[in-house]
C-alpha positions as a Python dict, from the first residue, in 0.01 Angstrom:
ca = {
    (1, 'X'): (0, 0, 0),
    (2, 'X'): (-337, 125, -111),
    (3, 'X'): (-639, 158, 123),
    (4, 'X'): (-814, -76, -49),
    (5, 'X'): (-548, -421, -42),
    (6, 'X'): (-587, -414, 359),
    (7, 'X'): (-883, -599, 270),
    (8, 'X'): (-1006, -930, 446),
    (9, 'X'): (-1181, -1146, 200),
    (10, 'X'): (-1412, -1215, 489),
    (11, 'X'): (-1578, -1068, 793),
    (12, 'X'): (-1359, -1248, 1092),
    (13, 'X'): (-1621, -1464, 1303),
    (14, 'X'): (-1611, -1263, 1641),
    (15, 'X'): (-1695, -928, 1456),
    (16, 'X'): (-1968, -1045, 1202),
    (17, 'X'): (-2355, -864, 1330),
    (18, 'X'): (-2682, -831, 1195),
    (19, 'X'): (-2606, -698, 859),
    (20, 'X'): (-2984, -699, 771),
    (21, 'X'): (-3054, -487, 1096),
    (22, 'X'): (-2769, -285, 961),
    (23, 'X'): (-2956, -221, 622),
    (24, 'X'): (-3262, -117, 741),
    (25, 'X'): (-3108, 130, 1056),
    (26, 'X'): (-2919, 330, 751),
    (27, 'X'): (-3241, 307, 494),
    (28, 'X'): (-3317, 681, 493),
    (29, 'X'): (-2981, 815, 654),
    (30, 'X'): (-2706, 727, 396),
    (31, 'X'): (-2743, 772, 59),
    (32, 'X'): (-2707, 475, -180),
    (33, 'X'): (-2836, 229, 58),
    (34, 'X'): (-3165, 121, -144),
    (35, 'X'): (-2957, -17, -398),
    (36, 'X'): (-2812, -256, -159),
    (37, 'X'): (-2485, -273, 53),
    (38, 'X'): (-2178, -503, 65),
    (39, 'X'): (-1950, -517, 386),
    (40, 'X'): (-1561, -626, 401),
    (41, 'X'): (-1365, -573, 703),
    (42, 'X'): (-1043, -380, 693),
    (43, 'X'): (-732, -611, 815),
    (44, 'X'): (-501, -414, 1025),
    (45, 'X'): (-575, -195, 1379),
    (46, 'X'): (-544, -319, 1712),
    (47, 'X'): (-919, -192, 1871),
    (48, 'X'): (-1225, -71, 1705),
    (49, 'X'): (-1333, -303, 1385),
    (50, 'X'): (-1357, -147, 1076),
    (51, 'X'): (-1558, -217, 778),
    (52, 'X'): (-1569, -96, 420),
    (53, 'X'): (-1941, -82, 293),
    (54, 'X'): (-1997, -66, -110),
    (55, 'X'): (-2371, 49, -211),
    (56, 'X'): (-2540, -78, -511),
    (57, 'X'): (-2464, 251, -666),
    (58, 'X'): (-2116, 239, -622),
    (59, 'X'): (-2097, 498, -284),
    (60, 'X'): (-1800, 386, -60),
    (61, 'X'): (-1815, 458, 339),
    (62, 'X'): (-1646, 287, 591),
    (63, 'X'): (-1835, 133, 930),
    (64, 'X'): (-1598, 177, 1256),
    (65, 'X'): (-1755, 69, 1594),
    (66, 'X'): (-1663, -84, 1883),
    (67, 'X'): (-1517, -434, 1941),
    (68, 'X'): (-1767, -727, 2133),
    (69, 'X'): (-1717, -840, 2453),
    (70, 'X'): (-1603, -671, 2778),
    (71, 'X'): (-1398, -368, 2762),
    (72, 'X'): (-1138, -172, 2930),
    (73, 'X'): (-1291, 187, 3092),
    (74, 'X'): (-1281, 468, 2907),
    (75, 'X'): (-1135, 239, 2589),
    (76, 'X'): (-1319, 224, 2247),
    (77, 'X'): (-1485, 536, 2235),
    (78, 'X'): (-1615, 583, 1910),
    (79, 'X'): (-1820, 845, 1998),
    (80, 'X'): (-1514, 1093, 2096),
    (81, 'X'): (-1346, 967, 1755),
    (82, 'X'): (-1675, 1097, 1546),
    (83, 'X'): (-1679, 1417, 1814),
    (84, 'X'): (-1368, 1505, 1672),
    (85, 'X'): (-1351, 1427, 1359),
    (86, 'X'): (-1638, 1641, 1283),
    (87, 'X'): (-1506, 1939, 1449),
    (88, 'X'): (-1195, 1919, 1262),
    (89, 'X'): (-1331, 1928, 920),
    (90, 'X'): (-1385, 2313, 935),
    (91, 'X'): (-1011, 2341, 1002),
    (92, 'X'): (-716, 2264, 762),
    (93, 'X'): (-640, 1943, 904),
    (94, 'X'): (-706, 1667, 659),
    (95, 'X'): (-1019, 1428, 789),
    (96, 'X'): (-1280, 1170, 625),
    (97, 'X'): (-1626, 1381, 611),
    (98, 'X'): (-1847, 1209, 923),
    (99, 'X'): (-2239, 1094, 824),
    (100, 'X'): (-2387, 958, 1141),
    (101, 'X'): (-2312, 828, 1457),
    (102, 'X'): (-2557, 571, 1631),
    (103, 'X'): (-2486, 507, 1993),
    (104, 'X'): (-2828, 265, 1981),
    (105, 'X'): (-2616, -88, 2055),
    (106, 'X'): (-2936, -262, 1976),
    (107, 'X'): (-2858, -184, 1624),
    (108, 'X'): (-2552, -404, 1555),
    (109, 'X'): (-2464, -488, 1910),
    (110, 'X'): (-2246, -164, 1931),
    (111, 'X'): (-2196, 190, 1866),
    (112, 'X'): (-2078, 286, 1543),
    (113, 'X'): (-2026, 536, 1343),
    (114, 'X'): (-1984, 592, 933),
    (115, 'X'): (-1775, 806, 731),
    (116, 'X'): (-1624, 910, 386),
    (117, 'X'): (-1370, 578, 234),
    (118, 'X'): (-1060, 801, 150),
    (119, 'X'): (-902, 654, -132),
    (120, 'X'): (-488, 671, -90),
    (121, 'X'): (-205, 467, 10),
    (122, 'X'): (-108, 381, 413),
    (123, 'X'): (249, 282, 448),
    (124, 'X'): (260, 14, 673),
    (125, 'X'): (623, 10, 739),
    (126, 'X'): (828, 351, 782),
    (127, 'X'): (1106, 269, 607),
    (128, 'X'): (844, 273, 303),
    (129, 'X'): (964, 41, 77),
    (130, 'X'): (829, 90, -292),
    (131, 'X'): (884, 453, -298),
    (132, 'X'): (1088, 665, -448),
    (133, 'X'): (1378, 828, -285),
    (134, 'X'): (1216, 1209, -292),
    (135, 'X'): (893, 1070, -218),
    (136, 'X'): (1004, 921, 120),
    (137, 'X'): (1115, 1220, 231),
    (138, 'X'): (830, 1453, 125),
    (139, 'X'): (566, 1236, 234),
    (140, 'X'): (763, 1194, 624),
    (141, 'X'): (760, 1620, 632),
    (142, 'X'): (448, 1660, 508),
    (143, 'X'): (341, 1425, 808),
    (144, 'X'): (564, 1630, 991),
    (145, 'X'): (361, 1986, 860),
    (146, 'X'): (52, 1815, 956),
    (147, 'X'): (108, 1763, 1313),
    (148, 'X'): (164, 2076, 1368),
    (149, 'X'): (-109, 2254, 1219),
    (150, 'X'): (-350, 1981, 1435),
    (151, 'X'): (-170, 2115, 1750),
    (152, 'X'): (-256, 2478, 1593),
    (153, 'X'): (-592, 2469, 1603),
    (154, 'X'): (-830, 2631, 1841),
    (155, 'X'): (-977, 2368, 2077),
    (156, 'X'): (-1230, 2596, 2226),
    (157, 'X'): (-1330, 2744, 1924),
    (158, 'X'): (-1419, 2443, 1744),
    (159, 'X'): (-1640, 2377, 2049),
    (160, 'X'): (-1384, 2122, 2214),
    (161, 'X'): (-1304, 2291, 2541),
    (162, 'X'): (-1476, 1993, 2743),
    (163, 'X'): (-1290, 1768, 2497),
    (164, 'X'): (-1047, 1661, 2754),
    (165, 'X'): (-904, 1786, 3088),
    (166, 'X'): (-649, 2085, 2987),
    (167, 'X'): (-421, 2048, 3292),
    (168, 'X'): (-149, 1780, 3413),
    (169, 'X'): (-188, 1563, 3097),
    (170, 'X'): (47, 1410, 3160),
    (171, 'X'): (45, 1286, 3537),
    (172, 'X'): (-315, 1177, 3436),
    (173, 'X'): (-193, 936, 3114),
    (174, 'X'): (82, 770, 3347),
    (175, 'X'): (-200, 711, 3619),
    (176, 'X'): (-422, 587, 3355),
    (177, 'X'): (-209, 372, 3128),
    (178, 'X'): (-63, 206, 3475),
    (179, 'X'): (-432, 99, 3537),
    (180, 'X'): (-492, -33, 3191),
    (181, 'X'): (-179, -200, 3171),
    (182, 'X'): (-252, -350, 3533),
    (183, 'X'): (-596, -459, 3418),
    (184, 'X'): (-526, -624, 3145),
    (185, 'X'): (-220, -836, 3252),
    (186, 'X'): (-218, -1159, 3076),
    (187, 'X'): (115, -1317, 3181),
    (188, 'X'): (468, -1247, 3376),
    (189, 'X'): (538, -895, 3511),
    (190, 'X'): (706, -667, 3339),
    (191, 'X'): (974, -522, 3562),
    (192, 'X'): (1057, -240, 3308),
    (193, 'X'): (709, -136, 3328),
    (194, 'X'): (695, -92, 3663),
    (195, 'X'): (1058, 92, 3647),
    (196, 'X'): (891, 320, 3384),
    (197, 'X'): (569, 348, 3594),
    (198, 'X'): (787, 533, 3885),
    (199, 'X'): (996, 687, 3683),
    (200, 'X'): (760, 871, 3490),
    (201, 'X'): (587, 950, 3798),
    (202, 'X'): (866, 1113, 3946),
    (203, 'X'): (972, 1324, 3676),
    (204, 'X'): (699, 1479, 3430),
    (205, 'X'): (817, 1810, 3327),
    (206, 'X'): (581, 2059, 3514),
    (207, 'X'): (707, 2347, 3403),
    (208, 'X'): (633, 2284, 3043),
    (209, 'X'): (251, 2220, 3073),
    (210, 'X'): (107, 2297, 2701),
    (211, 'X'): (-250, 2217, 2565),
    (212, 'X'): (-337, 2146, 2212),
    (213, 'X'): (-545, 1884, 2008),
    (214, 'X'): (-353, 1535, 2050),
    (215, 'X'): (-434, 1237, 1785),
    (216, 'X'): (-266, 957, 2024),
    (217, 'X'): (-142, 733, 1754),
    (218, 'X'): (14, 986, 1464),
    (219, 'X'): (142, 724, 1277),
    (220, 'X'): (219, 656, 913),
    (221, 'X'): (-21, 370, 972),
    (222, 'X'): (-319, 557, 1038),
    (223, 'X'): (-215, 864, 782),
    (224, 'X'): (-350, 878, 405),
    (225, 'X'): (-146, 986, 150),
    (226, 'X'): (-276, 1087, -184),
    (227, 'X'): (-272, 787, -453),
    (228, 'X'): (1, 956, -658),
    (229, 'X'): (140, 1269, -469),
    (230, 'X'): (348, 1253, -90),
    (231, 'X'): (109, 1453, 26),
    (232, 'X'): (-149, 1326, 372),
    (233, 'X'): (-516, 1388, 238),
    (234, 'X'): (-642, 1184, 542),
    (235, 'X'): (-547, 1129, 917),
    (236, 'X'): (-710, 821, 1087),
    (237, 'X'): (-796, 646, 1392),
    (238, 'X'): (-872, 887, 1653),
    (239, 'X'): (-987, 653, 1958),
    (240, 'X'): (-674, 826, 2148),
    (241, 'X'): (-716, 1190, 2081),
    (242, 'X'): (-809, 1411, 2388),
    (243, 'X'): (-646, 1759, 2497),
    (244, 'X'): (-271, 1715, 2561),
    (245, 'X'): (69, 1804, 2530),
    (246, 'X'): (164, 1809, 2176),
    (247, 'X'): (507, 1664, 2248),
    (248, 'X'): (381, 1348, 2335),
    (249, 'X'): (203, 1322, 1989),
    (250, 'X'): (561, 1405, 1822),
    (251, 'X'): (751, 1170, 2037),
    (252, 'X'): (506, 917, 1926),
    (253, 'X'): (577, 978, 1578),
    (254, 'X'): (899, 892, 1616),
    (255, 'X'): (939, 610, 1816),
    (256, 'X'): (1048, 410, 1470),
    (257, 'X'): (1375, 575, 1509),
    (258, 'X'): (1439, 408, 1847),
    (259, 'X'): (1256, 58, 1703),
    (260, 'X'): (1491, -224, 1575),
    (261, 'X'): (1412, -277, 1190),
    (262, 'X'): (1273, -607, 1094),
    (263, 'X'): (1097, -680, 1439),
    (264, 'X'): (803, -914, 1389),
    (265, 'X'): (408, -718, 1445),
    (266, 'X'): (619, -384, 1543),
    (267, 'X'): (884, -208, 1237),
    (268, 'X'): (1129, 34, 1354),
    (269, 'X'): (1401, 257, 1133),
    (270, 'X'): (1724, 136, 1365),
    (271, 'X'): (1926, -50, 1141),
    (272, 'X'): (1830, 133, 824),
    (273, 'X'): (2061, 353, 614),
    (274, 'X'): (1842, 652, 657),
    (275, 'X'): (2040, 848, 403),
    (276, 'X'): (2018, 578, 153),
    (277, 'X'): (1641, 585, 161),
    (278, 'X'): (1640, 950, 221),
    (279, 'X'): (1463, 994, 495),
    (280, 'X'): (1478, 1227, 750),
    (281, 'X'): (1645, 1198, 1065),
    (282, 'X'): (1503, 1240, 1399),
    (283, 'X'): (1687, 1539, 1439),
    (284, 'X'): (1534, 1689, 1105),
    (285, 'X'): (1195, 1580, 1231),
    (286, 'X'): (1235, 1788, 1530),
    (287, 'X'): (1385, 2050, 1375),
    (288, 'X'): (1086, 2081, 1089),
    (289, 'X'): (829, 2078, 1407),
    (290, 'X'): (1015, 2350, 1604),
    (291, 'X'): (990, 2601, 1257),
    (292, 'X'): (612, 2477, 1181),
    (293, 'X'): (521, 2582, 1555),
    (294, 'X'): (730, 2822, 1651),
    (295, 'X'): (956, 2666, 1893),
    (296, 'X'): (1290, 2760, 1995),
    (297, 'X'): (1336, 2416, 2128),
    (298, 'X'): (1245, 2058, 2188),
    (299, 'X'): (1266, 1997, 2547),
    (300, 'X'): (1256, 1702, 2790),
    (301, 'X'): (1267, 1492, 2470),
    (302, 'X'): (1397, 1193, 2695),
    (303, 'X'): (1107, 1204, 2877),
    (304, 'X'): (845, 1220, 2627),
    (305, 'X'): (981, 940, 2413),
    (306, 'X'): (974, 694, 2707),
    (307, 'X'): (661, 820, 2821),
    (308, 'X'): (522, 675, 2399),
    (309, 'X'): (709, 404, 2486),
    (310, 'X'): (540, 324, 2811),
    (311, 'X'): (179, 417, 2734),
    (312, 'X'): (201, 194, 2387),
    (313, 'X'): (352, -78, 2609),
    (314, 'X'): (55, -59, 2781),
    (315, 'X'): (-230, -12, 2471),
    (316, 'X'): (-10, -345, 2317),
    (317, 'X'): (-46, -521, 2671),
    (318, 'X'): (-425, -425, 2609),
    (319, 'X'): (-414, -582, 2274),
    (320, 'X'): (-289, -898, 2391),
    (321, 'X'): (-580, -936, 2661),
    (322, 'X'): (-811, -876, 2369),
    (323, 'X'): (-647, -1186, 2162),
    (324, 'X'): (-632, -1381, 2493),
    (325, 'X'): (-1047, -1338, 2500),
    (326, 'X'): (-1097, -1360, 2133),
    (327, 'X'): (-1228, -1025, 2008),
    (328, 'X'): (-937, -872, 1935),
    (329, 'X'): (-957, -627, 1619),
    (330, 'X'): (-686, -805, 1346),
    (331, 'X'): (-540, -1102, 1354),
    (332, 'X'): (-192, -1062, 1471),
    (333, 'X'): (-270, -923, 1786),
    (334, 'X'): (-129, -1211, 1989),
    (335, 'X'): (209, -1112, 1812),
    (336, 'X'): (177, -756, 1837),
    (337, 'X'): (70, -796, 2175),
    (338, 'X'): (360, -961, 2259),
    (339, 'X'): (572, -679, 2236),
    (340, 'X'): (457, -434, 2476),
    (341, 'X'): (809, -578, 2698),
    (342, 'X'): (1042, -493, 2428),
    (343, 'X'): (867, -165, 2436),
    (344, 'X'): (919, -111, 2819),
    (345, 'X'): (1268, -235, 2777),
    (346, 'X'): (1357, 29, 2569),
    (347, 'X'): (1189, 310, 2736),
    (348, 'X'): (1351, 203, 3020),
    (349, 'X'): (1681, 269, 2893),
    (350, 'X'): (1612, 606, 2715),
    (351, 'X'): (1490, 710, 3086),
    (352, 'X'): (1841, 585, 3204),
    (353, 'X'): (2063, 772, 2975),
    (354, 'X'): (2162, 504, 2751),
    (355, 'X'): (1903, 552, 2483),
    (356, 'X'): (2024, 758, 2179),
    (357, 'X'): (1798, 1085, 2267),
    (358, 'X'): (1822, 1245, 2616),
    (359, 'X'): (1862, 1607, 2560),
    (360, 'X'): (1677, 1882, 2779),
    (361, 'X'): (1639, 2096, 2476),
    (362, 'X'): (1719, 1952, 2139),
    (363, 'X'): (1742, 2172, 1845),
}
């Protein structure tokens, strides 16, 4: 779909602010405001509202800040999302151009910050229904191609050495997912969480400890492609991104081939005819990474797909605490929210052996 039809036609009630205090904060500090300014709110997302705001003179920018109400530590940091952002424009990794960032939450309640609109299409489902054939696949490598020229670049030279702690990544995101996922418990226990909580615990590869940029949520729902070409002009939603292991970011990508198809507020590629729609398989996936960055292997892949599995368990868990309170970010969170077990349950089993990608070292 394009950018622009994940449109609300209004402002949902729990995220509306002070639009006129809004006006006045960017008189002076974004161009076209004079002319006046027109918000909508972008559908979609599970955390930070987003907004879309038209000037009289026809500039486009989009308005992302933090959600109302009491939130998680260390969640909804829009100010590490700008941080980033910003540094990665000098690089070759495709971002929105950044204009300000106000951490005043006098202003509209909230930090924000304000960006370049991208104009493109998002596919909201993987499977990407409505293109063509050669598209599908071009547009999943290119993805593919991106990635790994975001875990090429220099962290310290684009000034993001403090960015992020740049050892045991990933002892430190089972630690800290188990605490969000703890804290924002809303119902039963999940006893596959828990299993996953130890299990992950016990058996983080060590001796593979890597450090690169990491998005957090490379997704083809936070990726812009170009209105007309499969190629990604924009890359999205950085509230995750910290220094980490770049495998977890490609194990993320692909958790749709481990998803049932069809699932209601989460799509997966199982049950799709992959070589029908043409596109690639896991294994091709992997295999594309490994020759973009230079890898003679994919190792532990078990470990770092139920690791994605766990940690979004635990950001969906989050979601559904949101919904619970009422400021969640789109309105299908209770749904989406809802799924974090099925998640867990599946993780669970790729940690057991009975998943359908185990290998040490796959190829």
């Amino acid at each position: 779909m394009n950018v622009e039809d994940s449109l609300q036609e209004s402002i949902l009630p729990a995220h509306r602010f002070d639009e006129t205090a809004l006006r006045a904060y960017l008189h002076g500090r974004l161009d076209g405001i004079e002319q006046g300014l027109e918000l909508r709110q972008f559908r979609g997302g599970q955390s930070n509202p987003t907004f879309l705001l038209t000037t009289g003179g026809g500039q486009r920018y989009v308005l992302r800040k933090k959600p109302p109400g009491k939130l998680l530590p260390k969640a909804h940091q829009v100010e590490r999302e700008y941080r980033v952002m910003a540094a990665l424009r000098h690089t070759s990794v495709p971002v929105p151009r950044m204009h300000l960032l106000c951490e005043e939450a006098d202003v509209i309640g909230t930090a924000f910050y304000i960006m370049d609109f991208v104009a493109g299409r998002i596919l909201a489902d993987p499977a990407a229904p409505g293109m063509t054939p050669t598209e599908r696949r071009k547009s999943r490598l290119a993805m593919v191609d991106v990635l790994a020229s975001l875990h090429a670049v220099d962290w310290r030279d684009l000034g993001l050495a403090d960015f992020g702690r740049s050892e045991n990544y990933l002892a430190r995101q089972v630690a800290r997912w188990s605490q969000q996922y703890a804290a924002s418990r809303t119902g039963a226990v999940i006893p596959a969480m828990d299993w996953l909580t130890a299990w992950l615990a016990d058996n983080s590869p060590l001796e593979r400890q890597e450090v690169a940029v990491v998005h957090g949520d490379y997704r083809p729902g936070n990726l812009v492609l170009h209105p007309d070409r499969p190629e990604l002009i924009a890359i999205l939603d950085w509230e995750l991104s910290t220094l980490g292991h770049p495998l977890a970011d490609l194990a993320y990508f692909c958790l749709p081939y481990h998803l049932p198809a069809g699932q209601p507020g989460l799509r997966g590629l199982r049950g799709h005819d992959l070589k029908a729609l043409n596109l690639p398989s896991e294994a091709e996936v992997l295999a594309t990474y490994a020759d973009r960055s230079g890898r003679a292997e994919i190792g532990d892949w078990g470990f770092f797909l139920a690791f994605s599995l766990f940690r979004l368990a635990a950001i969906l868990q989050g979601v559904a605490a949101r919904a619970a309170q009422g400021n969640a970010s789109s309105a299908d969170a209770k749904e989406v929210g809802g799924r974090a077990g099925l998640l867990a349950e599946v993780g669970q089993s790729i940690a057991q052996g009975r998943g359908a990608a185990t290998s040490k070292g796959v190829r």
